[in-house]
C-alpha positions in Angstrom: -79.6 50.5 -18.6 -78.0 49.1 -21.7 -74.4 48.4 -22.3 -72.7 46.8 -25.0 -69.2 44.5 -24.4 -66.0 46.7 -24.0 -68.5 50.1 -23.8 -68.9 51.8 -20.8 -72.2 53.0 -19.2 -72.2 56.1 -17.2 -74.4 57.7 -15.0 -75.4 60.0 -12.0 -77.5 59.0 -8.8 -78.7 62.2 -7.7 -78.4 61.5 -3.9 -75.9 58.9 -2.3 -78.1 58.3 0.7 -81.3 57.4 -0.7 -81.8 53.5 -0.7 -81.4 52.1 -4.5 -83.4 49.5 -6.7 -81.9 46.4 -7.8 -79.6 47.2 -10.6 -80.5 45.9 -14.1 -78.3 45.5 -17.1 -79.3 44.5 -20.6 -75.7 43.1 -21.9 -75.6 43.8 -25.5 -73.2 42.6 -28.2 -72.3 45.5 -30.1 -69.8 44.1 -32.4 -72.8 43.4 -35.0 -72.3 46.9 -36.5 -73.8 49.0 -33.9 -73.0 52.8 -33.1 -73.1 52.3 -29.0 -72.6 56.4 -28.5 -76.0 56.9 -30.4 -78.4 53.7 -29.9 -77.0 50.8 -27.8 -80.2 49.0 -28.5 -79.4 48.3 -32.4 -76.6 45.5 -31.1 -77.8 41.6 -29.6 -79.3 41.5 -26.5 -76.9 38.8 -25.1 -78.6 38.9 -21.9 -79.4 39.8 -18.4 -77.4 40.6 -14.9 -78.4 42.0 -12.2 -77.4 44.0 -8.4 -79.4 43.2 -5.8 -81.3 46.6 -4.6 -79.1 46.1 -1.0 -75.8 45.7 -3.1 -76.3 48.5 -5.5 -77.2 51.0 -1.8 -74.2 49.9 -0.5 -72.0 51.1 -3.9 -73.7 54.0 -4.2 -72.8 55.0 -0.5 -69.0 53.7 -0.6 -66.5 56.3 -0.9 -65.8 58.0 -4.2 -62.6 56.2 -6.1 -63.8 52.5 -5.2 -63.6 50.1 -8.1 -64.4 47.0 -8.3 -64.6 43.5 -10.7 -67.2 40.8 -10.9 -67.4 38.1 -12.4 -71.9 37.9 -13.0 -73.9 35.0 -14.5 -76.0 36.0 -18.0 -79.7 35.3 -17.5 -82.2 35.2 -20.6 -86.2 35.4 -19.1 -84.5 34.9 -15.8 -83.1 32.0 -16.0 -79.2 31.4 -16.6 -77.8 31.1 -19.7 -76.0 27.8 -20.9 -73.5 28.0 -23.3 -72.6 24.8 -25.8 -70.5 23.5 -23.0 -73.8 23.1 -20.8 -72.1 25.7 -18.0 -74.0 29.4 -17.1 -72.5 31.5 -19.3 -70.9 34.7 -17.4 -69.8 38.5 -17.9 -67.0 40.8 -16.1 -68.2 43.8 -15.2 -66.5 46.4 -13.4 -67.9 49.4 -11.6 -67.0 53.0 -9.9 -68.2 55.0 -8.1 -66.7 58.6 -9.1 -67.1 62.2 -8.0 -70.3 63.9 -10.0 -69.5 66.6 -12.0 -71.1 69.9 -10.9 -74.7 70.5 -12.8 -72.9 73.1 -15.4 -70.3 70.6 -15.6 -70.2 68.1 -18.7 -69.7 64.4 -17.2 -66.7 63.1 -17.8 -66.1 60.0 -20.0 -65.8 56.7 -19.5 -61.8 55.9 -18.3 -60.0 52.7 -19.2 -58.7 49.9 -16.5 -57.9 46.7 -16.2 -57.8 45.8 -12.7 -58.4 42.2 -11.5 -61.8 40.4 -11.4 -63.2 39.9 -7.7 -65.7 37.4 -6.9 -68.7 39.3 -5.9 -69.5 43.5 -5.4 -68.2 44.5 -1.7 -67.5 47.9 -1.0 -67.0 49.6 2.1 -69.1 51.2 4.4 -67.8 54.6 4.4 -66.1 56.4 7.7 -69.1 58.6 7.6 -72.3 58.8 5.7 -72.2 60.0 2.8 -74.7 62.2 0.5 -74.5 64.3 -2.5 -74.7 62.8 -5.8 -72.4 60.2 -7.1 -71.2 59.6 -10.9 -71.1 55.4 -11.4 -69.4 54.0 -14.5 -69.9 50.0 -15.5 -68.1 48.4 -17.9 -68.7 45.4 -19.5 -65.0 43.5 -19.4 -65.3 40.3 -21.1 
């Protein structure tokens, strides 16, 4: 998917339990004059970050409410992304994992936090497995 800095990208995984792909997300600066809620795409592909397939299972089977900040590196053609200052250039982004809303149900919207950055993705297994679809929200923090 496609999200722009400070927009959040929402979506629904249809079954929790199913194994997941690697998680790609084209970081896009949308502060160039671009209407995000319509077409994402209009705004500068910064770059690339990714969620390993095994990492992005592993959220989508934690327990609805979890949260969590990382702190990513920006790739371009799969390869990091220096900035002036010859370091890999980074993004924040914060996912969770929320209840789905029912299939007559509009999904809710993106909500608004500012919890601390973590240094990677670990959520917990779950007390039991879990199934059912999940709602995930990513936000691009900074």
């Amino acid at each position: 998917g496609s999200v722009a800095f400070e927009q959040a990208l929402a979506f629904t995984v249809e079954d929790a339990a199913v194994a997941q792909e690697q998680l790609q997300l084209s970081v896009l600066n949308a502060r160039e004059s671009c209407d995000c809620t319509t077409s994402a795409l209009a705004g500068t592909l910064m770059g690339m970050v990714a969620v390993p397939a095994e990492t992005t299972t592993r959220i989508m089977q934690t327990e609805i409410g979890w949260e969590q900040q990382v702190e990513l590196d920006l790739e371009v053609d799969g390869k990091p992304m220096v900035g002036k200052d010859k370091q890999n250039t980074s993004v924040t982004i914060r996912i969770t994992v929320l209840e789905a809303p029912d299939a007559d149900e509009e999904a809710p919207g993106p909500e608004d936090d500012t919890s601390g950055a973590e240094i990677q993705f670990d959520p917990p297994a779950p007390e039991q497995a879990q199934r059912g679809a999940r709602r995930v929200q990513i936000t691009v923090v900074s």
